[in-house]
C-alpha positions, 0 to 999 in steps of 0.5 A, a space after each residue: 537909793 543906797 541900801 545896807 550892801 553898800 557898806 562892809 558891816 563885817 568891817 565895821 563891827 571891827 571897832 567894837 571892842 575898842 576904847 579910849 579914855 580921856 579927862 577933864 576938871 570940873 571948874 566953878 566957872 564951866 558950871 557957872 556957864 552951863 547954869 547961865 545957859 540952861 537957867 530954870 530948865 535945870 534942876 538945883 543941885 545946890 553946890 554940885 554940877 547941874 545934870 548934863 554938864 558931864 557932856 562940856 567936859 573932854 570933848 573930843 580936840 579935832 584939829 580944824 584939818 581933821 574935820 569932815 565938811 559938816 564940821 564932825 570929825 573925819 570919820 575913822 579913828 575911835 568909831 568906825 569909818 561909816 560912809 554915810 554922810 549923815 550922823 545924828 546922836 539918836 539916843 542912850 542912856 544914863 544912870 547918875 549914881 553920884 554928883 561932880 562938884 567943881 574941883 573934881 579931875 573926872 575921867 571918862 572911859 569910852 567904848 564901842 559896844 555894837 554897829 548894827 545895820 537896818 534899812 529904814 523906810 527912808 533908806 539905810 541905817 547903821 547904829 553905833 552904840 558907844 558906852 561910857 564910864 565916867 569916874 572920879 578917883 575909883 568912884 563911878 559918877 555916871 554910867 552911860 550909852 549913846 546911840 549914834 544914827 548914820 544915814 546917807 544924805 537925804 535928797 533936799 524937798 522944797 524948802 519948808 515954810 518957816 516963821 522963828 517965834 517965841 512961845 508962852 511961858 514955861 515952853 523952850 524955844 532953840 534960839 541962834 544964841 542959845 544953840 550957839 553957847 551949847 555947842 560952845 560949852 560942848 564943843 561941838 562942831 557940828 555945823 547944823 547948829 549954827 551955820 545956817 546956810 549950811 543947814 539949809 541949803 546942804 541938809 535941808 533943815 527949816 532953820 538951825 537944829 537943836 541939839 539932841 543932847 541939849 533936849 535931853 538934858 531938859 528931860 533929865 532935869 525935870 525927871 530930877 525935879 519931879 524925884 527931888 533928888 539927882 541920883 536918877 536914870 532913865 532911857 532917851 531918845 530922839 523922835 523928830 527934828 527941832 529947829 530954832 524958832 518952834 517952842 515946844 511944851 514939856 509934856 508928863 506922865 508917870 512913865 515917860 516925859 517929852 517935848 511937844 511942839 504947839 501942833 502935838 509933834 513930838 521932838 524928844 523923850 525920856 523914860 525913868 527907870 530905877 537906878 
């Protein structure tokens, strides 16, 4: 089994420290694309951009040839080059202090804040933390964190029993098509959310992964809608796999809310917190 001695930690924690910037335009037609994907699940903003859609703008433009096998990126460049074949975004936070709106020229400035080790129960993990900064003009719209995950792969069990369904009304349910135009709007390569053969048969997944990202972007909303207002902040983070096909319930408290398959796994949550 590969253990954290495997890697140079001490090399890698040279990446801390660095950054780059990069920007986009919010337009009426990425926010029309977004709302039509996401529907009732997002907060009405009005005129201004749904929450979430700051993760369609600048991503990152990796020619075909500079991708690894499971669609990412290579690794090296901006983050640091892990060897572990497995990465996940596991978390973060954000504070939204003021809306985009259509028109707005939105710069994001991004940097490596830490790479920490840890040998988890399943094996190694290296935590990347990337924070961002995302303004208009000398007006900061967001303030962000994102924690990455890095593991070696995993070796593949019998495959899972697994029927793709739809729930009752008011839960979500990852399907191909929506799973397909969220990786479209971010531009996301990342094979383990539409390539199924892939999932299956290398990363050993039931079905296509849901998408991190998307799942908070759920929370977030309804955390904005229980506050009646966009301006919020809150800590998230990943608990377990979603696949396509396995509703899950949104599931609230005054602390924390989540999303909660029908036999009571929990895939996602969300903590407010003030801004």
């Amino acid at each position: 089994m590969a253990s954290l001695d495997d890697i140079d930690l001490d090399h890698l924690r040279g990446w801390v420290g660095r950054e780059e910037e990069a920007s986009d335009t919010v337009t009426d037609g990425l926010i029309a694309r977004f709302r039509a994907t996401l529907g009732d699940w997002l907060f009405d903003t009005g005129a201004d951009a749904p929450l979430g859609l700051h993760w369609c703008l600048a991503p990152s433009a990796v020619p075909f040839d500079a991708l690894g096998p499971d669609g990412h990126a290579a690794r090296g460049g901006f983050l640091p080059p892990i060897p572990f074949e497995s990465r996940m975004w596991a978390g973060g936070a954000l504070a939204f202090h003021a809306p985009l709106r259509a028109g707005d020229r939105v710069n994001r400035r991004s940097r490596i804040a830490s790479v920490t080790g840890k040998q988890g129960r399943s094996g190694p993990l290296v935590f990347v933390a990337v924070e961002h900064t995302i303004s208009v003009g000398d007006r900061t719209a967001i303030a962000e964190r994102q924690d990455l995950v890095y593991r070696p792969a995993q070796p593949l069990g019998d495959p899972q029993p697994h029927t793709p369904r739809t729930g009752p009304p008011g839960t979500f349910t990852g399907d191909p098509v929506t799973l397909f135009r969220y990786s479209a709007l971010t531009f996301n390569g990342h094979r383990i959310h539409y390539d199924h053969p892939y999932v299956t048969q290398t990363e050993g997944y039931a079905d296509l992964v849901v998408h991190g990202p998307l799942q908070a972007t759920l929370l977030m909303n309804a955390i904005a809608k229980r506050a009646g207002t966009g301006a919020v902040a809150l800590d998230y983070r990943g608990l377990s796999p979603l696949v396509a096909g396995v509703p899950v319930a949104l599931r609230e408290a005054e602390d924390r809310v989540h999303l909660e398959t029908d036999e009571g796994r929990e895939t996602f949550e969300a903590r407010p917190k003030s801004l």
